[in-house]
N, C-alpha and C positions, 0 to 999 in steps of 0.2 A: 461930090465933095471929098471922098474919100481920099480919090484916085487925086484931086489937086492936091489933099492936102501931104500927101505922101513923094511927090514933087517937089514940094516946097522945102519938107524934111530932108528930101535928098539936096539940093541947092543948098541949105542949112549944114545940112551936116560935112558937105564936101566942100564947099565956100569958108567954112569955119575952121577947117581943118590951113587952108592956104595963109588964109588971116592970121591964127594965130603963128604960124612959121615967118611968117614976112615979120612980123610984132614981137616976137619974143625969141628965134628961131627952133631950135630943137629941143632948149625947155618946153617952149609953145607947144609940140607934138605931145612931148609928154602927157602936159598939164590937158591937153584934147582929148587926147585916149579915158585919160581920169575921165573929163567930163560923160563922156560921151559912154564910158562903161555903166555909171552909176545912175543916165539918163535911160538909158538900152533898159538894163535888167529892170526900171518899173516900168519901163513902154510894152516890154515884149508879157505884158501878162494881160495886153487886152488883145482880142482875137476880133479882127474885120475882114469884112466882104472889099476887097477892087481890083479893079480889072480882071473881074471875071471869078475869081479865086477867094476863098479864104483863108487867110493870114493873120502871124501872131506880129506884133508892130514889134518895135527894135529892129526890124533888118538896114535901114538905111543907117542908121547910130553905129549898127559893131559894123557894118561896110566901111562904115567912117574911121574906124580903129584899126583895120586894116589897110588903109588907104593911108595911115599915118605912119604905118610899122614899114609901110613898101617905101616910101618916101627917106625915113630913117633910114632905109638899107641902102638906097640909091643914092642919097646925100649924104649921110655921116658912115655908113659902114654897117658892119654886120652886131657890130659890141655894140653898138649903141639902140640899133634894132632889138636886139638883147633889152636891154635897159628900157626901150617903150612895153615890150611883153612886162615886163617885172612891175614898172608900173600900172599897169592894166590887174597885174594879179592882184598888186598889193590892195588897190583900190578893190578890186575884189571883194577882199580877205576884211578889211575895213567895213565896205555896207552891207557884207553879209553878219557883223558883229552887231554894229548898230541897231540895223533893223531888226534882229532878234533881240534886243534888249528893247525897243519902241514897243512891241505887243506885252512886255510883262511888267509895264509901268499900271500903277494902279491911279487910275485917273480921279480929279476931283471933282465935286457935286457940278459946275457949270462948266465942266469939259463937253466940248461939242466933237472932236474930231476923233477922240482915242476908236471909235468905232469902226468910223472909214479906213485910220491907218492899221488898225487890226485887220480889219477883212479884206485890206489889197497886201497887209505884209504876214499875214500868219502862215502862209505857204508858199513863201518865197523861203527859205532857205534850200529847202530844195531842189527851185528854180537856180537859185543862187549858186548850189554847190553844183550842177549839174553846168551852167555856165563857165561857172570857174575852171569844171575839168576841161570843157569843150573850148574855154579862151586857152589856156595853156596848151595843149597840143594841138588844136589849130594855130595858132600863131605861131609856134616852134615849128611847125609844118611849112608855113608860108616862106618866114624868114631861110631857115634853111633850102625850100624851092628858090627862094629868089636868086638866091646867091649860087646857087647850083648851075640855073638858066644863065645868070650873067657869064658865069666859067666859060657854061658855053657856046654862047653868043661871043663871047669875046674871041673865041679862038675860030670860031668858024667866017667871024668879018674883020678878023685883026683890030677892032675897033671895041672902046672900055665905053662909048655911049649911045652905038646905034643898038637896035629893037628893044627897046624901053618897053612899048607896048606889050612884047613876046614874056621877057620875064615879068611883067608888072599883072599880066592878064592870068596865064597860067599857073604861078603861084598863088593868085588868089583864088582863081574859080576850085583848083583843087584843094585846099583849106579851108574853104567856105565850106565844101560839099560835106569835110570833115566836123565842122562844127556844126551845121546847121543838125546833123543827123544823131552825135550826141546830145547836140541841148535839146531837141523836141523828145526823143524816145527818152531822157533820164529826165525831165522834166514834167511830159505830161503823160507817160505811161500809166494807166489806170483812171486818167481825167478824160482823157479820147478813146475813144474805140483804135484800133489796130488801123482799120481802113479811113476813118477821121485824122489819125497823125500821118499816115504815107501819104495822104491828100496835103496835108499843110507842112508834111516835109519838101512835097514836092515844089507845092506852089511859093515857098520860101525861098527853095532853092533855084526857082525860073527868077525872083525877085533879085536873087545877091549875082546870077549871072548878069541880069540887065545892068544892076548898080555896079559889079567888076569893070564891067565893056566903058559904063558914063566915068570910072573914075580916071581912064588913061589920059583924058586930055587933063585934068587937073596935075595928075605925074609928071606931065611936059612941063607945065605953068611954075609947079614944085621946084624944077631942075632949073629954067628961069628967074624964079627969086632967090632960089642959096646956090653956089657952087657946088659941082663934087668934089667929096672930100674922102670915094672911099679908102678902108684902109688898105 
């Protein structure tokens, strides 16, 4: 059930990202990143068994915010790649206020919920601010890769849109590797053991490799629905 149902997230998350570019165009990415930041950071606080491994959930959601910052870069430019990162922080920066002010609400006699969203939000900001550093220079990592690879792609086939794949693959898997390794060690340092988080660093990061490699054909389909329009 696991293993389907994290599938289905990945199809979800990277079907959703196309949708809303064809529907809205690169507002649509924006407003996806948003979603999918503030879906990520309360998925990634429950820990499952699939395919073999143990894993914290969010990896297909911020794959999916990654998949829309490579999309920005290839379609609208480097600035406006810019501008998907900024939203992603801002959104950030917002549900990490929020839900720090949800736990110090004092609830009334027939409140049912204040307990659940205390004990999934009272150590998230943590999660939260460890996130934030790991989205911020992972994504300023990507971005700046992409546009590095396309340089040089461009000049070694004289061509501004052949190996899509080449920059779209290697700018991620290496900014993923970067993220995945801050947000587990600042996040669940002293919750895992040392050999419990290199385990689910690992097996996170065999996760964002697989989802890297599944989001190239969606990059195609991306290039398909909008024009380039780098600058």
């Amino acid at each position: 059930m696991n293993e389907l149902l994290l599938i289905i997230t990945l199809l979800v998350s990277f079907g959703g990202t196309l949708v809303f570019l064809k529907v809205f165009g690169k507002g649509g990415l924006f407003a996806w990143i948003g979603i999918c930041t503030v879906l990520a950071n309360i998925e990634v606080t429950i820990l499952v068994h699939a395919f073999g491994m143990d894993q914290t959930l969010g990896n297909t959601l911020f794959a999916a915010t990654f998949l829309a910052t490579d999309i920005l870069s290839e379609i609208y430019g480097k600035k406006d790649a810019g501008k998907g990162v900024l939203a992603g922080i801002f959104t950030n920066l917002s549900f990490i206020l929020l839900s720090f002010m949800w736990v110090h609400y004092i609830p009334a006699e027939g409140d049912w919920a204040s307990e659940f969203v205390h004990g999934l939000f009272s150590n998230t900001p943590r999660m939260l601010l460890s996130s934030l550093i790991a989205y911020v220079i992972s994504e300023s990592i990507d971005v700046f890769l992409y546009h590095a690879w396309w340089n040089l792609t461009e000049k070694k086939t004289g061509s501004h849109t052949k190996m899509l794949w080449f920059r779209n693959n290697f700018s991620t898997l290496i900014s993923q590797f970067v993220n995945i390794v801050i947000f587990n060690f600042g996040a669940f340092t002293g919750i895992y053991t040392f050999n419990e988080l290199i385990a689910i660093t690992a097996s996170c990061y065999v996760i964002y490799v697989v989802t890297s490699l599944l989001d190239t054909p969606f990059m195609y389909l991306a290039r398909k629905i909008a024009p380039v329009e780098k600058e």
